[in-house]
C-alpha positions in Angstrom: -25.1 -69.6 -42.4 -21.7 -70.6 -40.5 -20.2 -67.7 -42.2 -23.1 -65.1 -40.9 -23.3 -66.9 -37.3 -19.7 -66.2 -37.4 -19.5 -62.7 -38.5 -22.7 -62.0 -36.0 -20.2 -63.2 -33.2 -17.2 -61.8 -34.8 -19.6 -58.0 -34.3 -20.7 -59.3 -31.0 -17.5 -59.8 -29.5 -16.0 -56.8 -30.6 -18.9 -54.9 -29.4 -18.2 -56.2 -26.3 -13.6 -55.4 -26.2 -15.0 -51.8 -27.4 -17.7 -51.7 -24.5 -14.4 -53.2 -21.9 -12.1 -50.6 -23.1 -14.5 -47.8 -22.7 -15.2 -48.8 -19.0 -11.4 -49.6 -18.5 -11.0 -46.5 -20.1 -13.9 -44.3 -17.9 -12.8 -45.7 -14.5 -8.7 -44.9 -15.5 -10.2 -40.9 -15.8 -12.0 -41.6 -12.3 -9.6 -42.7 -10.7 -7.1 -39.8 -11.8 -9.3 -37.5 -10.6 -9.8 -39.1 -7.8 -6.3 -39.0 -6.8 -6.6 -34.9 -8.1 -8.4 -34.4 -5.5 -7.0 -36.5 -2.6 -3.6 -34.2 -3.7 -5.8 -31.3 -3.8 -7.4 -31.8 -0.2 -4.1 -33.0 1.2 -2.6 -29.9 0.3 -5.6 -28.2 1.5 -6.5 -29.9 4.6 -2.2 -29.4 6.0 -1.7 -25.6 4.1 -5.0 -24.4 6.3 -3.4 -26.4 9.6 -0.5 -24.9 9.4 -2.0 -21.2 8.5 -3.9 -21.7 11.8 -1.0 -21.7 14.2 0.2 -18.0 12.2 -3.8 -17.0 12.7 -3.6 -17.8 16.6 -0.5 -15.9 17.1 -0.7 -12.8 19.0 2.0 -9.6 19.3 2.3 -6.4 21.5 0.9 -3.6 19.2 4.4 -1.9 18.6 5.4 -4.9 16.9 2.3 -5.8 15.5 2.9 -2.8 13.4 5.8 -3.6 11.7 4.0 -6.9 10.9 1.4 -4.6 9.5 3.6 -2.6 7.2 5.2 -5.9 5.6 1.4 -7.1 5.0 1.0 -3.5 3.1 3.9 -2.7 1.8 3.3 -4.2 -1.8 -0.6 -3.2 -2.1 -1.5 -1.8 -5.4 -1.9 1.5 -3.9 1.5 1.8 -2.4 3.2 0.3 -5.1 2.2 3.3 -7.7 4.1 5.7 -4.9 7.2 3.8 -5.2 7.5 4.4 -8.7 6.5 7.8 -8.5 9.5 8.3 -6.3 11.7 6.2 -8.7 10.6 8.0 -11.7 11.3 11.6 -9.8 15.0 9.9 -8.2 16.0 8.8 -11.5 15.0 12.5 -13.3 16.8 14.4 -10.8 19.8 12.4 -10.5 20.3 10.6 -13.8 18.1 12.9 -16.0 16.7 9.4 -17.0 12.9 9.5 -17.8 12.5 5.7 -19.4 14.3 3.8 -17.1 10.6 3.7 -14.9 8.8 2.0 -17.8 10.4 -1.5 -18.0 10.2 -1.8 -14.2 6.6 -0.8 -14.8 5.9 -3.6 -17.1 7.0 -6.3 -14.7 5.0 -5.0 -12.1 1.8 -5.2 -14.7 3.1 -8.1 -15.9 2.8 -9.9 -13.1 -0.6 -8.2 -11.8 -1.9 -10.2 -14.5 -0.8 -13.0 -14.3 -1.7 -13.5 -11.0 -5.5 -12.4 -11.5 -5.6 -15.0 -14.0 -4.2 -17.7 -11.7 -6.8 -16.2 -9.2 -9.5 -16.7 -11.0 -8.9 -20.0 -12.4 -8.2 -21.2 -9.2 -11.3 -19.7 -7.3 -9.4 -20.9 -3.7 -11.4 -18.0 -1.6 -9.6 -16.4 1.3 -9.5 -17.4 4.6 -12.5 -17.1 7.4 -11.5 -14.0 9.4 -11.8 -15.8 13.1 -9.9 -13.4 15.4 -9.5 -10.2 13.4 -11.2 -8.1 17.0 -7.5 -9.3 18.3 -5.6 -7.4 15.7 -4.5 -4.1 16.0 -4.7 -3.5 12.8 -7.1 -4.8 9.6 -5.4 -5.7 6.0 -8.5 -8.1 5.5 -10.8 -5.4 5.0 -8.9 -4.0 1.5 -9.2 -8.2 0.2 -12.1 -9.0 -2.2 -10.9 -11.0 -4.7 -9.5 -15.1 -4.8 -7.1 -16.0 -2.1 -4.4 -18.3 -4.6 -2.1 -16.9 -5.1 -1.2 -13.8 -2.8 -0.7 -10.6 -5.3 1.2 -9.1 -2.7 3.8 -12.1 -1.9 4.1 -12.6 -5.9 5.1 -8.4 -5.8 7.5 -9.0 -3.4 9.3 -11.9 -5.9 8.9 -9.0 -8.6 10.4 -6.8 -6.7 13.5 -9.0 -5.8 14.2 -10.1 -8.9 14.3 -6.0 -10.0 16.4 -5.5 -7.4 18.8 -7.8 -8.2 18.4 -7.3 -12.2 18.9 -3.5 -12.2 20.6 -2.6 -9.2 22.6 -5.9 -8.2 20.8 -5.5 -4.9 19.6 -8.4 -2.8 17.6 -6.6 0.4 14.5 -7.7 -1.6 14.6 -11.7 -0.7 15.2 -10.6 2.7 11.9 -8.9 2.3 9.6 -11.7 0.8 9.3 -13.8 4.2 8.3 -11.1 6.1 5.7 -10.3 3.3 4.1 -13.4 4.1 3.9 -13.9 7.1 2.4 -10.5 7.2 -0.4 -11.8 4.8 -1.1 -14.5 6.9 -0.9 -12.8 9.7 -3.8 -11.1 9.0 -6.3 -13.9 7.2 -5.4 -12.5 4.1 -4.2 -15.5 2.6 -2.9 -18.7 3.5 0.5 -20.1 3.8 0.6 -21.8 0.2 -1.1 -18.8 -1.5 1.9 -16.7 -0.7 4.7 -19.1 -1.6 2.9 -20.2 -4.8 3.0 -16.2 -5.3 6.2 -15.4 -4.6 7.6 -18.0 -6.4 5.4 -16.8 -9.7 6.0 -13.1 -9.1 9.8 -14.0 -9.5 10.0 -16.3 -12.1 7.6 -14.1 -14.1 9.5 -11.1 -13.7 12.7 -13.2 -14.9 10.6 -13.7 -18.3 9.8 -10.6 -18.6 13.3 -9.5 -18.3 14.3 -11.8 -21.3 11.4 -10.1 -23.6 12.7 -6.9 -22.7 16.7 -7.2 -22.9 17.1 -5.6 -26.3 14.3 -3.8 -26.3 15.2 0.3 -25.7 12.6 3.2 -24.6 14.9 5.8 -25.0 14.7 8.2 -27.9 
């Protein structure tokens, strides 16, 4: 009987350290994503406070429309025409008619990448609360998920290119003005753009590494 009494206690208590642990263990998990989020909605609440002083801003049209060409100049559909006149530079000059296609994998490259950071994500774009005081309307061609910007990861991509192939560094000059453009015009906010940029470069650096002995010509 002593035996039983002790082995019902011994299953009892241990029960009960297994029961502990599993609470300890549940409220460890609640608390981290607790503090997830707090990080989350910190980032959040400031990245959206800030964006607001860029929304507010207001320019004479003249300049307004160089801010409006920087907000456009690395949409999918001008980026296409770029290589198109790369690919036709580079046949006339150097005779050259692979040179386009690593370039051209980058670009994709990072295209997906960022649609799959979009998506996973979900951040949706900014409210549109003074677009009537624009001169001009980049918010119209946005559909998609706000984080991060497509256009300020191009302009990393296109940097890093820049540098890679032609030792040229006009293209970090370039990336600023990018995104301020895409915030200038609710596109995105502040952090969408420099998580883009940032990814845009460093993805196109990869990119470069797969490709370095790796030849298209015949």
């Amino acid at each position: 009987m002593e035996y039983n009494n002790y082995s019902d206690y011994s299953d009892e208590s241990s029960t009960n350290s297994s029961n502990n642990e599993k609470n300890i263990s549940n409220s460890l998990q609640t608390n981290k994503k607790k503090n997830k989020n707090f990080i989350l909605k910190f980032f959040d609440y400031y990245d959206k406070k800030l964006s607001n002083y860029i929304y507010d801003l207001e320019f004479p049209e003249k300049f307004e429309f160089l801010i409006y060409i920087n907000a456009r100049v690395y949409n999918p559909d001008l980026i296409f025409l770029y290589f198109l006149i790369l690919f036709l530079y580079n046949i006339y000059y150097y005779n050259d008619y692979y040179f386009i296609i690593k370039p051209l994998i980058h670009v994709i490259s990072v295209l997906i990448i960022c649609l799959i950071f979009k998506y996973i994500i979900g951040r949706h774009r900014p409210k549109i609360k003074k677009i009537s005081k624009r001169k001009y309307n980049c918010r119209m061609y946005e559909h998609n998920y706000s984080m991060p910007s497509g256009d300020a990861a191009q302009s990393g991509n296109f940097a890093f290119l820049l540098l890679y192939y032609f030792n040229n560094y006009y293209g970090f000059f370039l990336i600023p003005l990018v995104m301020f453009g895409r915030v200038f015009y609710f596109c995105h906010y502040i952090f969408d753009t420099i998580i883009g940029a940032i990814i845009g470069y460093f993805v196109s650096f990869y990119v470069s590494i797969l490709l370095k002995n790796i030849s298209f010509n015949k």
